[in-house]
PQR file of N, CA, C, O and H, with PARSE charges and radii, in Angstrom:
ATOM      1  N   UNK A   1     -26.356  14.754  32.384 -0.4000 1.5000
ATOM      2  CA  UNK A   1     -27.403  15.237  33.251 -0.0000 2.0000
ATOM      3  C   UNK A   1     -27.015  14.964  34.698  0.5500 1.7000
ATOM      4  O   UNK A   1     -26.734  13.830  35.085 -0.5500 1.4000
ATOM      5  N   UNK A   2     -27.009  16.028  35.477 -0.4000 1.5000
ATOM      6  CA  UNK A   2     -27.018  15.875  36.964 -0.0000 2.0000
ATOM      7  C   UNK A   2     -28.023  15.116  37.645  0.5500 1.7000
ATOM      8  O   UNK A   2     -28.703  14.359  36.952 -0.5500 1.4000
ATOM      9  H   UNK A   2     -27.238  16.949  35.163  0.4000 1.0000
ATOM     10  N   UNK A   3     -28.264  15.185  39.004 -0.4000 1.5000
ATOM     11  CA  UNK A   3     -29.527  14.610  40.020 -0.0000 2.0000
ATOM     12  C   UNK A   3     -29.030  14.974  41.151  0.5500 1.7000
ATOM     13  O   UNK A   3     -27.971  14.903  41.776 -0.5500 1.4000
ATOM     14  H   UNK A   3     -27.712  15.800  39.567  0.4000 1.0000
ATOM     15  N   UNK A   4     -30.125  15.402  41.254 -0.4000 1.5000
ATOM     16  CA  UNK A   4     -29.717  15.906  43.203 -0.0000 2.0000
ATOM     17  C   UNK A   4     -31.481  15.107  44.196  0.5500 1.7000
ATOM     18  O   UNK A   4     -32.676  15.086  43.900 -0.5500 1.4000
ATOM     19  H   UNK A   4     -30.985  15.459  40.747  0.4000 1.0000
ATOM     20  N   UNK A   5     -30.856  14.717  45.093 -0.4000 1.5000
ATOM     21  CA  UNK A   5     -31.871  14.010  45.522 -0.0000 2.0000
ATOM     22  C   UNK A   5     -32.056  14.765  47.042  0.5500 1.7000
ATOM     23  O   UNK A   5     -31.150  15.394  47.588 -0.5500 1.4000
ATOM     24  H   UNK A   5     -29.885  14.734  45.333  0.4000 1.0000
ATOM     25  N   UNK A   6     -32.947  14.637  47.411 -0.4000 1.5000
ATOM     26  CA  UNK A   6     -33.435  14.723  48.620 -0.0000 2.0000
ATOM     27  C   UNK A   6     -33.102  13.585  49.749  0.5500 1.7000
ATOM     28  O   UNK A   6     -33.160  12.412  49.382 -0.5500 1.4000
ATOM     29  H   UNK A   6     -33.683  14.126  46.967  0.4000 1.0000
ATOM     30  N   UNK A   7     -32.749  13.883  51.132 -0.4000 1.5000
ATOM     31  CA  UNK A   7     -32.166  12.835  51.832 -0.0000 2.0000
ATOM     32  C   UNK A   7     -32.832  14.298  53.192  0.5500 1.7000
ATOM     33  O   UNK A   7     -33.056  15.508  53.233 -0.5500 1.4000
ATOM     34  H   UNK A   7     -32.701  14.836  51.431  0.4000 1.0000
ATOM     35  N   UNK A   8     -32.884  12.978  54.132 -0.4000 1.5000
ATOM     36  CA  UNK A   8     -33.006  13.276  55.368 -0.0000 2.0000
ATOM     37  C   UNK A   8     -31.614  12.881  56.334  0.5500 1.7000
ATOM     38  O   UNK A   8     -30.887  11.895  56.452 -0.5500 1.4000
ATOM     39  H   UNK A   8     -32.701  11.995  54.099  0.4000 1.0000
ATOM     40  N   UNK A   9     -31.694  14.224  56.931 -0.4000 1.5000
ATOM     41  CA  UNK A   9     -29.881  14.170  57.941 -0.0000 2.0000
ATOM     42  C   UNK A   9     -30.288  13.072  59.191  0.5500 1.7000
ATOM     43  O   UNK A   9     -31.465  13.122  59.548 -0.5500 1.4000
ATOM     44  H   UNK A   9     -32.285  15.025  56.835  0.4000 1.0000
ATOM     45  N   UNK A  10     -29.719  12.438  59.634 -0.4000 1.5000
ATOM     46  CA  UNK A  10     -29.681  11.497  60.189 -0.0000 2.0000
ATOM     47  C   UNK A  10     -28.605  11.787  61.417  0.5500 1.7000
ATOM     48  O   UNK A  10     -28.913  11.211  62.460 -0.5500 1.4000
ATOM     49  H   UNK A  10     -28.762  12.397  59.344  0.4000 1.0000
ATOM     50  N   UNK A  11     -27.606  12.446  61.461 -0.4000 1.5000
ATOM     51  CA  UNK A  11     -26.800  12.651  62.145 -0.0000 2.0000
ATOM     52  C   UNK A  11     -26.019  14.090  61.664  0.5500 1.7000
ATOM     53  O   UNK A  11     -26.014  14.549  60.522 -0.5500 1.4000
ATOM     54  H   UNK A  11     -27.356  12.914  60.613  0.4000 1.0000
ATOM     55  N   UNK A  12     -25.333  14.691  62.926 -0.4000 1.5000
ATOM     56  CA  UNK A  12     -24.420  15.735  62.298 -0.0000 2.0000
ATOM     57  C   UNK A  12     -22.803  15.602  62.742  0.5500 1.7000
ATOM     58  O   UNK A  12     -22.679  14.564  63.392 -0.5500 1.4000
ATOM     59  H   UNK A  12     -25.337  14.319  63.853  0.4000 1.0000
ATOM     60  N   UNK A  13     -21.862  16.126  62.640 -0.4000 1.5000
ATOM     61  CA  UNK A  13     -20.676  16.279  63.057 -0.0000 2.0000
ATOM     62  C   UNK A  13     -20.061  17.313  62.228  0.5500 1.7000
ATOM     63  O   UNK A  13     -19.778  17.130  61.044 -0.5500 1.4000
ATOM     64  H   UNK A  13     -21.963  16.969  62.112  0.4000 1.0000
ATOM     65  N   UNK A  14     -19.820  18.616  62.990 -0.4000 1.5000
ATOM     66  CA  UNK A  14     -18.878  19.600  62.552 -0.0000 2.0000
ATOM     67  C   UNK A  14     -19.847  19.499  61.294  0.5500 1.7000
ATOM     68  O   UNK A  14     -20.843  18.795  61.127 -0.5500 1.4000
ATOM     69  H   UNK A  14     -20.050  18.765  63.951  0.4000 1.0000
ATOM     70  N   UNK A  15     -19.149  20.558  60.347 -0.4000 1.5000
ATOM     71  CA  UNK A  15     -19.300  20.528  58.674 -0.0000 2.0000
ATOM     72  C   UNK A  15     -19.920  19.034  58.068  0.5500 1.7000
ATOM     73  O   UNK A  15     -20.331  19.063  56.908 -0.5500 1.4000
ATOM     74  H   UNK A  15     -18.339  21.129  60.482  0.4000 1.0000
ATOM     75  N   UNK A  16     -19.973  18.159  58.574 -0.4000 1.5000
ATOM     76  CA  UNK A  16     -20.240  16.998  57.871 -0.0000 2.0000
ATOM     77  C   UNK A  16     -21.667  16.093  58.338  0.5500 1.7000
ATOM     78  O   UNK A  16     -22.033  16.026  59.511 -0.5500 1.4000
ATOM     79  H   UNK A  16     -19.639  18.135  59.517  0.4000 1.0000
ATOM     80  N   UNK A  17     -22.093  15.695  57.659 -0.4000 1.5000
ATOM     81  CA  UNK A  17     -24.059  15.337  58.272 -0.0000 2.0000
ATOM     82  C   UNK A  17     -23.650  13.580  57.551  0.5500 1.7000
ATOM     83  O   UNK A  17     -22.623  13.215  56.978 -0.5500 1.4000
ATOM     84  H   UNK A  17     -21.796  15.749  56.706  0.4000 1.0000
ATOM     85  N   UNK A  18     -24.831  12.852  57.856 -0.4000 1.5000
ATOM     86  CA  UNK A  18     -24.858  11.397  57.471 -0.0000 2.0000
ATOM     87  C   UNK A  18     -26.051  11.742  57.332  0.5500 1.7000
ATOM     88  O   UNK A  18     -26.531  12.562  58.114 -0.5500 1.4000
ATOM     89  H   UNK A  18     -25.665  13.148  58.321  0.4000 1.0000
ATOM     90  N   UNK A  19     -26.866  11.149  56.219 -0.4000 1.5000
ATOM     91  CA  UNK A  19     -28.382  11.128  55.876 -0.0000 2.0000
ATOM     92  C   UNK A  19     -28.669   9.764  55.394  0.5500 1.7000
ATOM     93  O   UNK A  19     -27.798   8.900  55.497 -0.5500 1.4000
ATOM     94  H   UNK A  19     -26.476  10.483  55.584  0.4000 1.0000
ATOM     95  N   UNK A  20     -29.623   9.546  54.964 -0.4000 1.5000
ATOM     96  CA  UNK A  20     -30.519   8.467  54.937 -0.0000 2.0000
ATOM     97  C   UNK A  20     -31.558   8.820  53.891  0.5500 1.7000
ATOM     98  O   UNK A  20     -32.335   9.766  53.762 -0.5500 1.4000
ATOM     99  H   UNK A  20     -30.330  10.247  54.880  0.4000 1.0000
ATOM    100  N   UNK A  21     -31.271   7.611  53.118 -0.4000 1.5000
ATOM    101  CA  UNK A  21     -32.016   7.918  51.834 -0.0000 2.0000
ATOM    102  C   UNK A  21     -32.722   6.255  51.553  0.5500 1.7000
ATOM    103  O   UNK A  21     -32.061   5.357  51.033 -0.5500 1.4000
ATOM    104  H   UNK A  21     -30.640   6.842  53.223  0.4000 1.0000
ATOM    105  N   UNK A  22     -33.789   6.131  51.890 -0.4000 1.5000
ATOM    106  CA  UNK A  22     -34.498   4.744  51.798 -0.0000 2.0000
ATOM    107  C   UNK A  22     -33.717   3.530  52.979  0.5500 1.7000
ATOM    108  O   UNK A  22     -33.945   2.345  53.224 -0.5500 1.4000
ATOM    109  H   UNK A  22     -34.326   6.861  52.312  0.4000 1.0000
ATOM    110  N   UNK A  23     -33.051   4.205  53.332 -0.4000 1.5000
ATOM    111  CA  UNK A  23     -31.899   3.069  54.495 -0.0000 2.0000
ATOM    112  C   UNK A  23     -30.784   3.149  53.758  0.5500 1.7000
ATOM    113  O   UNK A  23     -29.879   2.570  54.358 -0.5500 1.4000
ATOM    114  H   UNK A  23     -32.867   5.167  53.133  0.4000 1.0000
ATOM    115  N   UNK A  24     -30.453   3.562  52.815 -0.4000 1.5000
ATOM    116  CA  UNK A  24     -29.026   4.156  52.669 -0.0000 2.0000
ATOM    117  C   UNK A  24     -28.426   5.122  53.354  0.5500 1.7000
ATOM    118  O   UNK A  24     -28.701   6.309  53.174 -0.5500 1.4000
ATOM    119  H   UNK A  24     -31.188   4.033  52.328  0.4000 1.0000
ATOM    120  N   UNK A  25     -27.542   4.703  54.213 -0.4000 1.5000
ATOM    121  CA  UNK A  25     -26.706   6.083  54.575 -0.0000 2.0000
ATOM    122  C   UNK A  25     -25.122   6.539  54.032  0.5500 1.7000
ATOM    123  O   UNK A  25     -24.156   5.858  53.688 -0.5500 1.4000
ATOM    124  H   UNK A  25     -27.319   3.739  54.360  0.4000 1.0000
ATOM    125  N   UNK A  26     -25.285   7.627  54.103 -0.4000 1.5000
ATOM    126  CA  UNK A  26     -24.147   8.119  53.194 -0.0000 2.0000
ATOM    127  C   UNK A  26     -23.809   9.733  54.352  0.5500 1.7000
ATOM    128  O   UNK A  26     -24.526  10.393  55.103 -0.5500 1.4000
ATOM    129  H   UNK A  26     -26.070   8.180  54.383  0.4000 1.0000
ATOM    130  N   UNK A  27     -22.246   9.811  53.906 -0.4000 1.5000
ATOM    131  CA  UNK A  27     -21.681  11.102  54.717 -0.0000 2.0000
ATOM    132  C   UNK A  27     -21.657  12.149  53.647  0.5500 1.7000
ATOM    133  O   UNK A  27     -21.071  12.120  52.565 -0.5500 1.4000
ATOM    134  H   UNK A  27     -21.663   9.275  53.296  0.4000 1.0000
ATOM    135  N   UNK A  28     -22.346  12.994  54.121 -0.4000 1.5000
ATOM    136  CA  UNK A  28     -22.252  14.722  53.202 -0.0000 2.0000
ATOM    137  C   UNK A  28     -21.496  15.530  53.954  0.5500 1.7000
ATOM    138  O   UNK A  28     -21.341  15.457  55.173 -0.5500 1.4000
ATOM    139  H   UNK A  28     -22.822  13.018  55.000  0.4000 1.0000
ATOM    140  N   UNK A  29     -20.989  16.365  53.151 -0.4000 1.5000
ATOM    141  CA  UNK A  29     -20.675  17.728  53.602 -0.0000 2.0000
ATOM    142  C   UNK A  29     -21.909  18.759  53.761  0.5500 1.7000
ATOM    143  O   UNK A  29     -22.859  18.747  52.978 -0.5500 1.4000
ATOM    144  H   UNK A  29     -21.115  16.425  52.161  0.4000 1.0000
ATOM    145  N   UNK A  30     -21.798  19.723  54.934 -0.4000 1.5000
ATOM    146  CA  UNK A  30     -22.944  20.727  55.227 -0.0000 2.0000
ATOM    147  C   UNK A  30     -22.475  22.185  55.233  0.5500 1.7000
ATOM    148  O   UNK A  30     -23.005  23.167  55.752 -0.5500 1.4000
ATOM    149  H   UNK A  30     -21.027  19.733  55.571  0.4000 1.0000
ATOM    150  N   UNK A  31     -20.818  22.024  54.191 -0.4000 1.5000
ATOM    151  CA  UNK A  31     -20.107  23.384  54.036 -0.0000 2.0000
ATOM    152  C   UNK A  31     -20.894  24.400  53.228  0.5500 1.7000
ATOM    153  O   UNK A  31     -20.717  25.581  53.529 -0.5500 1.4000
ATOM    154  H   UNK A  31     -20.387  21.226  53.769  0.4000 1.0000
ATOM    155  N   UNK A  32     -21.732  24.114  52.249 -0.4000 1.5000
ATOM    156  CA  UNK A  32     -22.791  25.535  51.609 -0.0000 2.0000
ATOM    157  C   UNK A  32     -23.808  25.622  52.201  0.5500 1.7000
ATOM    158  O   UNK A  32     -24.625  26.303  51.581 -0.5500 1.4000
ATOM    159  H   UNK A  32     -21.876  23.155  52.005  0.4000 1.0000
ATOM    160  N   UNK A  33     -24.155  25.257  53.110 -0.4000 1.5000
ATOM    161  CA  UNK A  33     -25.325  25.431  54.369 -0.0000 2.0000
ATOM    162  C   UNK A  33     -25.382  25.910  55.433  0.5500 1.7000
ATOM    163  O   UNK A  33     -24.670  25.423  56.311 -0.5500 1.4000
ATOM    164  H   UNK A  33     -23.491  24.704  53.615  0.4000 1.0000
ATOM    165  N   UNK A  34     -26.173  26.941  55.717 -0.4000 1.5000
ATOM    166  CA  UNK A  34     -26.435  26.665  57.394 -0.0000 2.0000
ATOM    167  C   UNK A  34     -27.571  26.217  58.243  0.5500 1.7000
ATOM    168  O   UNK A  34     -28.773  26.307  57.995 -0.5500 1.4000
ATOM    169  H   UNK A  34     -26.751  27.337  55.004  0.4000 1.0000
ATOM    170  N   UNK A  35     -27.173  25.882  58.949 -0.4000 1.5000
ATOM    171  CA  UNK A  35     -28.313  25.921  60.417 -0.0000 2.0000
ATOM    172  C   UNK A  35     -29.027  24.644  59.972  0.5500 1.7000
ATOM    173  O   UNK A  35     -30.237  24.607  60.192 -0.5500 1.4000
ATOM    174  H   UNK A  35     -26.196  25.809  59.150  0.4000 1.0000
ATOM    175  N   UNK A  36     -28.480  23.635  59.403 -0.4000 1.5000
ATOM    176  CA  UNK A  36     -29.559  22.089  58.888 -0.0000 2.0000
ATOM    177  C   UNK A  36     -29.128  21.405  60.662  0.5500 1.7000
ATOM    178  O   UNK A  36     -28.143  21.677  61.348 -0.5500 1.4000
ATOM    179  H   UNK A  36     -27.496  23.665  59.225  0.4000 1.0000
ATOM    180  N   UNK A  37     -29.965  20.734  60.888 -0.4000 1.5000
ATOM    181  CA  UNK A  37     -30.310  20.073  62.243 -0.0000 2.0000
ATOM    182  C   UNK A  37     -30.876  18.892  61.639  0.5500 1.7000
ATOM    183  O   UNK A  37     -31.339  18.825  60.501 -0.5500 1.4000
ATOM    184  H   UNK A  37     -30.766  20.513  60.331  0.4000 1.0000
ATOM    185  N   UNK A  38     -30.790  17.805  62.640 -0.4000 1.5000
ATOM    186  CA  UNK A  38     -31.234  16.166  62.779 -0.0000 2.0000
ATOM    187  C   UNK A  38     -32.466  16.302  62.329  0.5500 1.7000
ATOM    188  O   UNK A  38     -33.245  17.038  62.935 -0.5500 1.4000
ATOM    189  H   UNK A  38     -30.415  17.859  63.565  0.4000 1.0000
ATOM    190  N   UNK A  39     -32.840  15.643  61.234 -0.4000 1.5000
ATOM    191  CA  UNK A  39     -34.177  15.643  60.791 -0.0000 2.0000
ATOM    192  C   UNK A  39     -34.614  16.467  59.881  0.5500 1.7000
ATOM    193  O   UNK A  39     -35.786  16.444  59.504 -0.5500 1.4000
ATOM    194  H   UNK A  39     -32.207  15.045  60.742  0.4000 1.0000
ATOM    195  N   UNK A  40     -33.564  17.442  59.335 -0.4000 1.5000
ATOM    196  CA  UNK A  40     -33.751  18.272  58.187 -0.0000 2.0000
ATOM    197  C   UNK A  40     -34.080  17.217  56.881  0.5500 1.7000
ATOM    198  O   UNK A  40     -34.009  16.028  57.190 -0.5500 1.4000
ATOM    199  H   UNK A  40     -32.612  17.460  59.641  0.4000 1.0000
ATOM    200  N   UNK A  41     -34.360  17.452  55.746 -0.4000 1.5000
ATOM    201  CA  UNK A  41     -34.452  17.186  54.271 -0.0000 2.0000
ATOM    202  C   UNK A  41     -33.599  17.776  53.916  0.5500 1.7000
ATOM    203  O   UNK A  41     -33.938  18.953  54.035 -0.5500 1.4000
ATOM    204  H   UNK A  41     -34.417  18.418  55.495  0.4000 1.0000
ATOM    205  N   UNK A  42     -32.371  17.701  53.419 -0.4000 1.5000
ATOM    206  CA  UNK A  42     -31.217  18.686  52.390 -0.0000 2.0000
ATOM    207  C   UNK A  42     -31.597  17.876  50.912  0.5500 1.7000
ATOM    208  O   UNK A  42     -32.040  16.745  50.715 -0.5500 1.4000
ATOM    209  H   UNK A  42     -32.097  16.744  53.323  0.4000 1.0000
ATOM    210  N   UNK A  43     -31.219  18.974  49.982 -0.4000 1.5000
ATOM    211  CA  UNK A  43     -31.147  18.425  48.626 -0.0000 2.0000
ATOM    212  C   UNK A  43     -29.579  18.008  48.234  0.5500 1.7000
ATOM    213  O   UNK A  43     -28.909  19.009  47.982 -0.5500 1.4000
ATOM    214  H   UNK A  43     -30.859  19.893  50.143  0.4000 1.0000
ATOM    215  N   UNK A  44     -29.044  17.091  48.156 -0.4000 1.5000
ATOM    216  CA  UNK A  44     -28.060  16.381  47.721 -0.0000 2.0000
ATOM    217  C   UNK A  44     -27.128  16.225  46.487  0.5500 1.7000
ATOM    218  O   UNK A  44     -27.666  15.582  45.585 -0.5500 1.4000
ATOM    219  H   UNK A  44     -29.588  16.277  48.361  0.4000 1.0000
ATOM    220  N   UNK A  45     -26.266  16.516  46.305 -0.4000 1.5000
ATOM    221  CA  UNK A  45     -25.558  16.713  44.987 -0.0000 2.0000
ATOM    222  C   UNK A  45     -23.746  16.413  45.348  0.5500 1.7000
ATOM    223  O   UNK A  45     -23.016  16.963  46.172 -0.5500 1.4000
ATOM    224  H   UNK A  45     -25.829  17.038  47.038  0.4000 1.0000
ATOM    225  N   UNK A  46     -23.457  15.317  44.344 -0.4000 1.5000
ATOM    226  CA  UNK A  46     -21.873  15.012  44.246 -0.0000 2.0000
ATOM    227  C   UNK A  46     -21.471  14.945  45.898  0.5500 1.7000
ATOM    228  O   UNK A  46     -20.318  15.332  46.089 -0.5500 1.4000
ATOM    229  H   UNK A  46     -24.050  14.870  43.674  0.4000 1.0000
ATOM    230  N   UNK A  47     -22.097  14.585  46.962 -0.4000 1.5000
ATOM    231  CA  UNK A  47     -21.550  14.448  48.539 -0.0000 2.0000
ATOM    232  C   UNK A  47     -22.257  15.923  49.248  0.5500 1.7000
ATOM    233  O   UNK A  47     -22.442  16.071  50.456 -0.5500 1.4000
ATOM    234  H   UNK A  47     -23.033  14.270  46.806  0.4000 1.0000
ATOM    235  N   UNK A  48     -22.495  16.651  48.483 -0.4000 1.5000
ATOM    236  CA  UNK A  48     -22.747  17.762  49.382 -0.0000 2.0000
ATOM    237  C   UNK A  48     -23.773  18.534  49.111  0.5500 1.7000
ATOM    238  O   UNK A  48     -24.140  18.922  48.002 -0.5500 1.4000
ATOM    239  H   UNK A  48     -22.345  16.531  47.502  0.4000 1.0000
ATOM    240  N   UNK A  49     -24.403  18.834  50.532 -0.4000 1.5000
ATOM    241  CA  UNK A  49     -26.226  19.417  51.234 -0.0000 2.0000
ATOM    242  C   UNK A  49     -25.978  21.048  49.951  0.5500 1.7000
ATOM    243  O   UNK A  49     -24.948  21.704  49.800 -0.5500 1.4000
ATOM    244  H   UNK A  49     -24.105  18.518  51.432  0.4000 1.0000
ATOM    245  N   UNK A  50     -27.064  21.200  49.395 -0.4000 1.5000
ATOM    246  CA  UNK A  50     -27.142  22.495  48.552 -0.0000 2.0000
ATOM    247  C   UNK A  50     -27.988  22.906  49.386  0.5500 1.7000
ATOM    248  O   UNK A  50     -27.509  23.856  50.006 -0.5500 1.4000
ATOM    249  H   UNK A  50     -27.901  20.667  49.518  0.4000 1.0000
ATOM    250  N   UNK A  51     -29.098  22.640  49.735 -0.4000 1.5000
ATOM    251  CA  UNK A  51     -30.185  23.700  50.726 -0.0000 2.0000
ATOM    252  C   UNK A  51     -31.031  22.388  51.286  0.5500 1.7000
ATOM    253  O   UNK A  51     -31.004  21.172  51.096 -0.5500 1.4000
ATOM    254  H   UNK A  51     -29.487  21.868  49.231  0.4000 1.0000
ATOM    255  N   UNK A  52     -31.829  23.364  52.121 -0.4000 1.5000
ATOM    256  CA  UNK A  52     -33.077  22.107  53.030 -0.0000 2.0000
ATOM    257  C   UNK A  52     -34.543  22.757  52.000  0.5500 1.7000
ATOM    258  O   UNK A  52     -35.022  23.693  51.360 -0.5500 1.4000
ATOM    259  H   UNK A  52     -31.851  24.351  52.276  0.4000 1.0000
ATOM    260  N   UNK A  53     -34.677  21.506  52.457 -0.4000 1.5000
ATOM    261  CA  UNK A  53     -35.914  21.080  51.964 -0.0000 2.0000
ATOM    262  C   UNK A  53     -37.012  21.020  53.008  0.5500 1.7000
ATOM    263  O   UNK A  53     -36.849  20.770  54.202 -0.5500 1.4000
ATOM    264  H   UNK A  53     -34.287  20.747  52.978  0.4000 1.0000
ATOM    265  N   UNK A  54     -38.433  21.348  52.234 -0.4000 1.5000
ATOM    266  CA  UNK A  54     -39.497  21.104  52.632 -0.0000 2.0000
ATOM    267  C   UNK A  54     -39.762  19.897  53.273  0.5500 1.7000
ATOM    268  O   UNK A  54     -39.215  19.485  52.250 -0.5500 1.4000
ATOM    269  H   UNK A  54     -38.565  21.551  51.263  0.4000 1.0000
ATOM    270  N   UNK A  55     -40.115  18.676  54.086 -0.4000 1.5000
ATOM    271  CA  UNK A  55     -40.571  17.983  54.072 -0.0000 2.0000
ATOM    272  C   UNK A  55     -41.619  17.068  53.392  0.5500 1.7000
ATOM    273  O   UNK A  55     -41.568  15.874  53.098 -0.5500 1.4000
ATOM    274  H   UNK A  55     -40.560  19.010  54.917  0.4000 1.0000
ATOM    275  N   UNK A  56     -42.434  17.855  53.258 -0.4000 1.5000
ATOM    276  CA  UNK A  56     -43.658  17.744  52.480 -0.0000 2.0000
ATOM    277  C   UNK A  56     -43.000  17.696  51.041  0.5500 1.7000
ATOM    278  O   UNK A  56     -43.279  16.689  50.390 -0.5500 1.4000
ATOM    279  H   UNK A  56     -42.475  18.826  53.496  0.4000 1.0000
ATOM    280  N   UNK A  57     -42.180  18.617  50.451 -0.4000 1.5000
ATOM    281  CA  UNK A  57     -41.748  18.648  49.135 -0.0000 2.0000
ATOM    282  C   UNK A  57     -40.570  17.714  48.680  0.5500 1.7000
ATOM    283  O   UNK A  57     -40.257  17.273  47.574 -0.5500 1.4000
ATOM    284  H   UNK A  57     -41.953  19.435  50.980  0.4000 1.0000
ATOM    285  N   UNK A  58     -39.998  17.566  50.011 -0.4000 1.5000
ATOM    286  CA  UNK A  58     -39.218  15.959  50.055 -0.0000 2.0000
ATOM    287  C   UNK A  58     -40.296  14.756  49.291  0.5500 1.7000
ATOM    288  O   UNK A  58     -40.389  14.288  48.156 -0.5500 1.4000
ATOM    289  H   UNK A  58     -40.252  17.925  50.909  0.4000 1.0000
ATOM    290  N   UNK A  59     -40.861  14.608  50.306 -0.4000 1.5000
ATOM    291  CA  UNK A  59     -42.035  13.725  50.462 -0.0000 2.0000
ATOM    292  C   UNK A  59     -42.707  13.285  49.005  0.5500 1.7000
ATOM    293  O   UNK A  59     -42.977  12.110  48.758 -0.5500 1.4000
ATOM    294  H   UNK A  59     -40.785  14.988  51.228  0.4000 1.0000
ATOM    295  N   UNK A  60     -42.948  14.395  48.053 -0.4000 1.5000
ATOM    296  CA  UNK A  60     -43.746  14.167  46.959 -0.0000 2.0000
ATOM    297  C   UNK A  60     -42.274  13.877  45.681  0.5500 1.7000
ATOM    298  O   UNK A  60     -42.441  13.343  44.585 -0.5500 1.4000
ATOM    299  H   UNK A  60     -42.729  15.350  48.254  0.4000 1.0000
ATOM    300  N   UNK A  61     -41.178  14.295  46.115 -0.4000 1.5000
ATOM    301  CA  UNK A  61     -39.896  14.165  45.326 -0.0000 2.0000
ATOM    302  C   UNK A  61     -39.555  12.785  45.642  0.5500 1.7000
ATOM    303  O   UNK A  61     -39.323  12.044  44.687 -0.5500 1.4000
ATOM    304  H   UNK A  61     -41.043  14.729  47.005  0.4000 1.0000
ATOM    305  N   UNK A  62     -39.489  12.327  46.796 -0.4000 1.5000
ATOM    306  CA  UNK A  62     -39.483  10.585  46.223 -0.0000 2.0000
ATOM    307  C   UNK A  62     -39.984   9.825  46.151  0.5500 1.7000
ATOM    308  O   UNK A  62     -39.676   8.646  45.972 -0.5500 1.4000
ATOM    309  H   UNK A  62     -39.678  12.929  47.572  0.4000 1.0000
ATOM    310  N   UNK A  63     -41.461  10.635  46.353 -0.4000 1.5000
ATOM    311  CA  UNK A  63     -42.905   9.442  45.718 -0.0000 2.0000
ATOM    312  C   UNK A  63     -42.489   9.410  44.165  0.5500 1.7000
ATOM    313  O   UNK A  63     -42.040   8.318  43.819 -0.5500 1.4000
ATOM    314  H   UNK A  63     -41.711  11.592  46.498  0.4000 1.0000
ATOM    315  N   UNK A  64     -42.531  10.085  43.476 -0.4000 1.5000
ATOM    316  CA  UNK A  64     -42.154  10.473  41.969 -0.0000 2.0000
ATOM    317  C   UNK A  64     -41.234  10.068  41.586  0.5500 1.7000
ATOM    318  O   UNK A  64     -41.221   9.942  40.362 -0.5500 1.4000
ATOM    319  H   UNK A  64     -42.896  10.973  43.758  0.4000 1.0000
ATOM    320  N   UNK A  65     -39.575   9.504  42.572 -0.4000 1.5000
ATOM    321  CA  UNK A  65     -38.582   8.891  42.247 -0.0000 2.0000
ATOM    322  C   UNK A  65     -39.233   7.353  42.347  0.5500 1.7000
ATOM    323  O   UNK A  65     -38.908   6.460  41.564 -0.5500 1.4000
ATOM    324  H   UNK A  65     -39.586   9.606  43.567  0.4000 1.0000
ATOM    325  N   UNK A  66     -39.893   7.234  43.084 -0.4000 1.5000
ATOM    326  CA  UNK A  66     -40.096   5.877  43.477 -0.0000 2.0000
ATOM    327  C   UNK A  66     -41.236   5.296  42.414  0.5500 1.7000
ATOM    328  O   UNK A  66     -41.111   4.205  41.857 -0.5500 1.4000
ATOM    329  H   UNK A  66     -40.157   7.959  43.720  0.4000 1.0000
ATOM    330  N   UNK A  67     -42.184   6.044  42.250 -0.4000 1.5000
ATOM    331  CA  UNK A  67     -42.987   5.713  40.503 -0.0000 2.0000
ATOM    332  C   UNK A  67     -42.103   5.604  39.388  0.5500 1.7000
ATOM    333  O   UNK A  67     -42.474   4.830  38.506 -0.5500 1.4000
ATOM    334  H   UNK A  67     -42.285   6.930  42.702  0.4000 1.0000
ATOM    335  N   UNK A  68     -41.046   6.186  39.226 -0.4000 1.5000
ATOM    336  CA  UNK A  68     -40.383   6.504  37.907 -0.0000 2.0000
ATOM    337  C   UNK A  68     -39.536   5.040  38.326  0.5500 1.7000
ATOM    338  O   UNK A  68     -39.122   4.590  37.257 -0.5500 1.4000
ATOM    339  H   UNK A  68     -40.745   6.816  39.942  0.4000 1.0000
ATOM    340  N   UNK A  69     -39.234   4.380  39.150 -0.4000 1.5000
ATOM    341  CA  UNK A  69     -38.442   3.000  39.431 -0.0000 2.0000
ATOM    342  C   UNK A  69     -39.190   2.120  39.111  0.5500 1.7000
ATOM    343  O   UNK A  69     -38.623   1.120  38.669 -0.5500 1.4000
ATOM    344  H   UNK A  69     -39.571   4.745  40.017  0.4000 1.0000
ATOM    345  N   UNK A  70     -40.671   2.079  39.176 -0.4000 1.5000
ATOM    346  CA  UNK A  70     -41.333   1.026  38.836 -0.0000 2.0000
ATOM    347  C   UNK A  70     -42.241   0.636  37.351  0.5500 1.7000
ATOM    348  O   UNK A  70     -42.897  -0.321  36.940 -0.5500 1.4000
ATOM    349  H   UNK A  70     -41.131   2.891  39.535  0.4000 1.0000
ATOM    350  N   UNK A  71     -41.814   2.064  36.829 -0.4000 1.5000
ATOM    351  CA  UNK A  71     -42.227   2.258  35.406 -0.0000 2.0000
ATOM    352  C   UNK A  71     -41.188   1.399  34.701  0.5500 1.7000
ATOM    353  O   UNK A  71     -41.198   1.301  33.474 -0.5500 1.4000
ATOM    354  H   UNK A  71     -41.281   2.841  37.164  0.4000 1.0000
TER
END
């Protein structure tokens, strides 16, 4: 089974973004994307942004990660 998570971009450079995921940061690639900017939501998979995300739909995706941790 895969997982692709939701992360907020934190930084950009060229093709490549740093996001932030609970205070984790990690470097993605933003090569199957366009136009994500500082403060986007991308959905996350194996290092690299698949599309942006809602905020709001961020938002309820790691309330639900974060219940399923404490179950």
């Amino acid at each position: 089974m895969c997982l692709a998570i939701p992360a907020e971009v934190v930084a950009i450079d060229g093709d490549m973004a740093t996001v932030s995921l609970d205070g984790v940061h990690k470097e993605i690639s933003l090569a199957l994307v366009e136009d994500i900017s500082v403060g986007d939501y991308v959905i996350v998979h194996v290092g690299f942004a698949l599309s942006r995300l809602d905020p709001e739909e961020a938002a309820a995706t790691l309330a639900l990660f974060a219940e399923a941790s404490t179950s």
